[in-house]
LUMDO-930106 format. One record per residue (C-alpha): residue number from 1; chain; x, y, z. Coordinates in Angstrom, 2 decimals. Example, Ala and Ser with C-alpha at 12.3 -4.5 7.8 and 13.67 -1.06 7.14 Angstrom:
<pts>
<pt num="1" cadena="A" x="12.30" y="-4.50" z="7.80"/>
<pt num="2" cadena="A" x="13.67" y="-1.06" z="7.14"/>
</pts>
This chain:
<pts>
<pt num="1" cadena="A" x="0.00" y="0.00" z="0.00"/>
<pt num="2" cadena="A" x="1.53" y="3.31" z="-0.52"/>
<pt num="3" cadena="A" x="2.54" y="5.77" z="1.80"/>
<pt num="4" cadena="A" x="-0.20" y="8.55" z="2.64"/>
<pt num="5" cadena="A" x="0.10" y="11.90" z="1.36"/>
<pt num="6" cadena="A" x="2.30" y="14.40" z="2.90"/>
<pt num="7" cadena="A" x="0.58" y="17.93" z="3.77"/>
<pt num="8" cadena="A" x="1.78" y="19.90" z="0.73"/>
<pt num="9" cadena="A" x="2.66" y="17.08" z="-1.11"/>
<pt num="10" cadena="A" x="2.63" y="18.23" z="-5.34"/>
<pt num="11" cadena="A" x="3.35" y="16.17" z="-8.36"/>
<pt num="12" cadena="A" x="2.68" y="17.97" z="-12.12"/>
<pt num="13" cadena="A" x="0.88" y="16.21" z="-15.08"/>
<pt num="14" cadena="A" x="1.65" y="17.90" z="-18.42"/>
<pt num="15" cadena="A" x="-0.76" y="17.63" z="-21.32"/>
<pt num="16" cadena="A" x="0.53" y="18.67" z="-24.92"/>
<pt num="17" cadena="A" x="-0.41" y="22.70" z="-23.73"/>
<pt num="18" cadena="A" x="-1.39" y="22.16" z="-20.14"/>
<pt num="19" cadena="A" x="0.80" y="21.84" z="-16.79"/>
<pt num="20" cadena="A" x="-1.69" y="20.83" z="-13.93"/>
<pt num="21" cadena="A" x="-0.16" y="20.61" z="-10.28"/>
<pt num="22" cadena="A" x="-1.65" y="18.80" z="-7.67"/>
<pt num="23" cadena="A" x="-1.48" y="20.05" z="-4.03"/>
<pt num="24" cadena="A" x="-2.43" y="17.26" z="-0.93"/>
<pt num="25" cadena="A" x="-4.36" y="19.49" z="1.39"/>
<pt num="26" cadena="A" x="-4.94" y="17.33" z="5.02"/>
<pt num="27" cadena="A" x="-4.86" y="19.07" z="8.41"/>
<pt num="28" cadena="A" x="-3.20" y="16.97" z="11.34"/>
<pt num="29" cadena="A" x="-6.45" y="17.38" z="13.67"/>
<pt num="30" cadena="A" x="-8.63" y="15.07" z="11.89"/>
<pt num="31" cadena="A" x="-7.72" y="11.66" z="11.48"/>
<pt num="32" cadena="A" x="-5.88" y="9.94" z="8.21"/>
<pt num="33" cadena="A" x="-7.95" y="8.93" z="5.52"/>
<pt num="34" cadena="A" x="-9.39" y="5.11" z="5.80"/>
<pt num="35" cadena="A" x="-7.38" y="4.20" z="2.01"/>
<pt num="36" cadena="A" x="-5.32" y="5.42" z="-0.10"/>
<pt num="37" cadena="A" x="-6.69" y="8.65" z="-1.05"/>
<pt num="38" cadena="A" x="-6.19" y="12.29" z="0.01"/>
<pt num="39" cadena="A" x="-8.41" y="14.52" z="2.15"/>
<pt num="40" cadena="A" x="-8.43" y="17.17" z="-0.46"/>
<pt num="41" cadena="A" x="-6.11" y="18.29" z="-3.20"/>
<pt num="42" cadena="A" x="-5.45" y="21.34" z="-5.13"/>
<pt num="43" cadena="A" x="-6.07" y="22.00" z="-8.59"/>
<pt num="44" cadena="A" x="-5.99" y="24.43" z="-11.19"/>
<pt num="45" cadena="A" x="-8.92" y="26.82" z="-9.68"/>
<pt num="46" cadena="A" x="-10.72" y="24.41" z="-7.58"/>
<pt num="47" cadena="A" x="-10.43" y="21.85" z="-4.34"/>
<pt num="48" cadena="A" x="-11.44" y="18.60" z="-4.75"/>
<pt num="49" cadena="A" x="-12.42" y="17.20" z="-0.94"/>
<pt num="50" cadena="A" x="-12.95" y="13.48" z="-0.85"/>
<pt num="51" cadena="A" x="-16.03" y="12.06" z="1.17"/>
<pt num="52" cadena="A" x="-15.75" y="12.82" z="4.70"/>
<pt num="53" cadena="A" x="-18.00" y="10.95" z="7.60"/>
<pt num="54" cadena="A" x="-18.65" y="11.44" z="10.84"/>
<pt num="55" cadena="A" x="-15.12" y="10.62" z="12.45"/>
<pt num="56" cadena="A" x="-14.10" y="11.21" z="15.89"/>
<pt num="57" cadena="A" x="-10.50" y="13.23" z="15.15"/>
<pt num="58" cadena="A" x="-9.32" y="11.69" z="18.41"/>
<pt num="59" cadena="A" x="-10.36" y="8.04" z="17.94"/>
<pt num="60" cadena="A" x="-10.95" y="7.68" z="14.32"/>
<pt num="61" cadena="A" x="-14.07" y="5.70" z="14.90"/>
<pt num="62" cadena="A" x="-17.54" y="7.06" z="13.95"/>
<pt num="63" cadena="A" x="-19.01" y="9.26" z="16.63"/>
<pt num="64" cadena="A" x="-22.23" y="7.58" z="18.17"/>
<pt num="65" cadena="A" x="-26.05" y="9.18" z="17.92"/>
<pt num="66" cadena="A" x="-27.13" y="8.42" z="14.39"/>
<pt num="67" cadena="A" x="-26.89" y="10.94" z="11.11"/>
<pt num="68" cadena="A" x="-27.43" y="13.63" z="13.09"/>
<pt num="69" cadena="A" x="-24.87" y="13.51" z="15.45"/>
<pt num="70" cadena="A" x="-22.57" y="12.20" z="12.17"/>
<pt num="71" cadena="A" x="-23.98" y="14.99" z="10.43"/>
<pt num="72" cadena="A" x="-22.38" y="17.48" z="12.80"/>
<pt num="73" cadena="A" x="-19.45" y="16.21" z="13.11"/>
<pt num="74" cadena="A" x="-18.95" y="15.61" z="9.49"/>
<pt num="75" cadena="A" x="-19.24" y="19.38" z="9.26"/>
<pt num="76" cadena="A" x="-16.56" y="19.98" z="11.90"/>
<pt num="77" cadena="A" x="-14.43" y="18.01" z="10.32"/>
<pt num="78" cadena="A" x="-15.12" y="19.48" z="7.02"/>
<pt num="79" cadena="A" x="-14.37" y="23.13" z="8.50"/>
<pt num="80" cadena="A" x="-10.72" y="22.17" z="9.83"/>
<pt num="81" cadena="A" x="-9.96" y="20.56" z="6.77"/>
<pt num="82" cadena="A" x="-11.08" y="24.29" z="5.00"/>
<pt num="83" cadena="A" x="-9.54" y="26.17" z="7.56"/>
<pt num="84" cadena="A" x="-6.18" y="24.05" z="6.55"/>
<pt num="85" cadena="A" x="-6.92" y="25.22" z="3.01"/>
<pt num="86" cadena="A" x="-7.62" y="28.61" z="3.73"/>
<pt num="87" cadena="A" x="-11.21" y="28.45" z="3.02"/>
<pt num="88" cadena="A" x="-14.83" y="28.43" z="4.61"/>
<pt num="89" cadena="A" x="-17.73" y="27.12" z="3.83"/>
<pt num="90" cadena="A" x="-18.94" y="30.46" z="1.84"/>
<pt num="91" cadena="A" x="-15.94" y="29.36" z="-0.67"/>
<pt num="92" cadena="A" x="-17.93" y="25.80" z="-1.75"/>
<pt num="93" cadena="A" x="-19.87" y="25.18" z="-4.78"/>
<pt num="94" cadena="A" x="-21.11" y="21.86" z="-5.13"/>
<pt num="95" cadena="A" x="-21.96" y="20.05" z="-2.61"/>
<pt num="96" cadena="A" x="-22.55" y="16.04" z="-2.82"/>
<pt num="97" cadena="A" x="-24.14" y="14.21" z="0.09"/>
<pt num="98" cadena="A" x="-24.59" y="10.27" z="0.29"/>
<pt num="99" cadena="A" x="-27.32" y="9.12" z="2.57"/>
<pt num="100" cadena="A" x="-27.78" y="5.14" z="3.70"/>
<pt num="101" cadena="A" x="-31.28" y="6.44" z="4.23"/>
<pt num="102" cadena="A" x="-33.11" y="8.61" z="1.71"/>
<pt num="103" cadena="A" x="-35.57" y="9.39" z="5.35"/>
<pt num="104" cadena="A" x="-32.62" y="11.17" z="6.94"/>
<pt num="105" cadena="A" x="-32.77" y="13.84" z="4.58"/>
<pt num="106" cadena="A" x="-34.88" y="16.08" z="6.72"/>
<pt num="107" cadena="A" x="-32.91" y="16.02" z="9.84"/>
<pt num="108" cadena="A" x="-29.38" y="16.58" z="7.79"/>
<pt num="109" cadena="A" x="-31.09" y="19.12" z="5.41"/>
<pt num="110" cadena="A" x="-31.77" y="20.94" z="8.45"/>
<pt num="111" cadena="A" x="-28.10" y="20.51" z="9.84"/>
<pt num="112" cadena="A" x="-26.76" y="21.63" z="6.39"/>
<pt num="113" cadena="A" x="-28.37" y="24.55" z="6.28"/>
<pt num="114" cadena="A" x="-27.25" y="25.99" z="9.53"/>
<pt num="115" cadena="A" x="-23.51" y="25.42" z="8.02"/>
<pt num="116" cadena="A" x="-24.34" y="27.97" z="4.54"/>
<pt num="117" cadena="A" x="-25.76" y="30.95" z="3.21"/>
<pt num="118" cadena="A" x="-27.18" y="32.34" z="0.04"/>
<pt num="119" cadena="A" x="-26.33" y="31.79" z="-2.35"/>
<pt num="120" cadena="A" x="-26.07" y="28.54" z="-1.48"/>
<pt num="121" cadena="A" x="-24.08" y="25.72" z="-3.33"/>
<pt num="122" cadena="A" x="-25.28" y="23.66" z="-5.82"/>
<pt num="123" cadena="A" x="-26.31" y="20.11" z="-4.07"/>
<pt num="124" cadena="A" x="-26.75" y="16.72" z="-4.87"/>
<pt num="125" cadena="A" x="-28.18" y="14.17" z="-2.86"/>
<pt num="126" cadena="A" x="-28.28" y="10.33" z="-3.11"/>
<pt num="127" cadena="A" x="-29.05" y="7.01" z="-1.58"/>
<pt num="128" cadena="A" x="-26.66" y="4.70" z="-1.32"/>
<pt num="129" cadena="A" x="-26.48" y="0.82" z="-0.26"/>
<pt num="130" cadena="A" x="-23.42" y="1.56" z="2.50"/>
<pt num="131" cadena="A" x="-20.82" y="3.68" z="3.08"/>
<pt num="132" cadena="A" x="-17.40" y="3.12" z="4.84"/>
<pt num="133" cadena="A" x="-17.18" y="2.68" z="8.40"/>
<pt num="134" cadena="A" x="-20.92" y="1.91" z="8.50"/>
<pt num="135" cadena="A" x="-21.47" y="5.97" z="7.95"/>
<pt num="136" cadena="A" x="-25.66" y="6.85" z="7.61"/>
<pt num="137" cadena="A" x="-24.08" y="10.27" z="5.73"/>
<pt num="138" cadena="A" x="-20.91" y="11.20" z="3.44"/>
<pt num="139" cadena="A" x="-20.13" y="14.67" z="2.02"/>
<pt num="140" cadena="A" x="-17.85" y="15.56" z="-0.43"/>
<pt num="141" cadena="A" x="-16.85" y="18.98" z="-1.65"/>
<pt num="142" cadena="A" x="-16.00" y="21.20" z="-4.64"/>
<pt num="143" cadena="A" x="-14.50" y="24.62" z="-3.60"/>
<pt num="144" cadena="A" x="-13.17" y="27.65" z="-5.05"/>
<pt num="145" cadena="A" x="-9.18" y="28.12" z="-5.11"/>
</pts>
């Protein structure tokens, strides 16, 4: 398995006109990723964040109390990993958000909302048969360099 990214890690792809560098963008206060992918990364004019879940930072283990306590701390953990970008949430623009049950949207929709404001990002929502670590909710991100 390869080694996880380092914060600040870069490699370049070159196209017949195009450079692209990639930047790894983690923070230390959440915990590593569960494979081998990167938190976020850097490209071109965007940030790419992979799923996040409900994660404890200090455990790594899913925080107990169902989506909505997930839902909260999915958020948290979303902001940190922003912060260590230098972004907030009023820098995202599409949201994506995986739900193990389509009947939970209600109580995150209402979680989500407290996190932006107008205008808000565009959103899509899904069900999906499982996600990792036994998650009820994932979020990914797509956010303005």
């Amino acid at each position: 398995m390869p080694a996880p990214s380092r914060p600040g890690a870069r490699r370049s792809y070159r196209s017949s006109s195009v450079q692209t560098t990639i930047e790894t963008i983690r923070s230390e206060r959440l915990s590593p990723p569960v494979g081998p992918f990167s938190p976020a990364i850097r490209s071109g004019d965007f940030l790419f964040f992979s799923g996040q879940v409900g994660q404890d930072p200090s455990t790594g283990k899913l925080v107990d109390g169902g989506v909505e306590a997930e839902s909260r701390q999915l958020f948290s953990n979303l902001a940190t990993l922003l912060e260590a970008a230098g972004k907030s949430f009023g820098d995202v623009v599409r949201v994506g958000v995986f739900l193990t049950r389509i009947e939970d949207f209600a109580a995150v929709n209402a979680i989500y909302a407290e996190q932006f404001e107008p205008p808000f990002p565009a959103r899509t929502t899904v069900a999906v048969a499982a996600l990792p670590l036994g998650a009820a909710i994932e979020i990914e991100l797509l956010v303005r360099a």
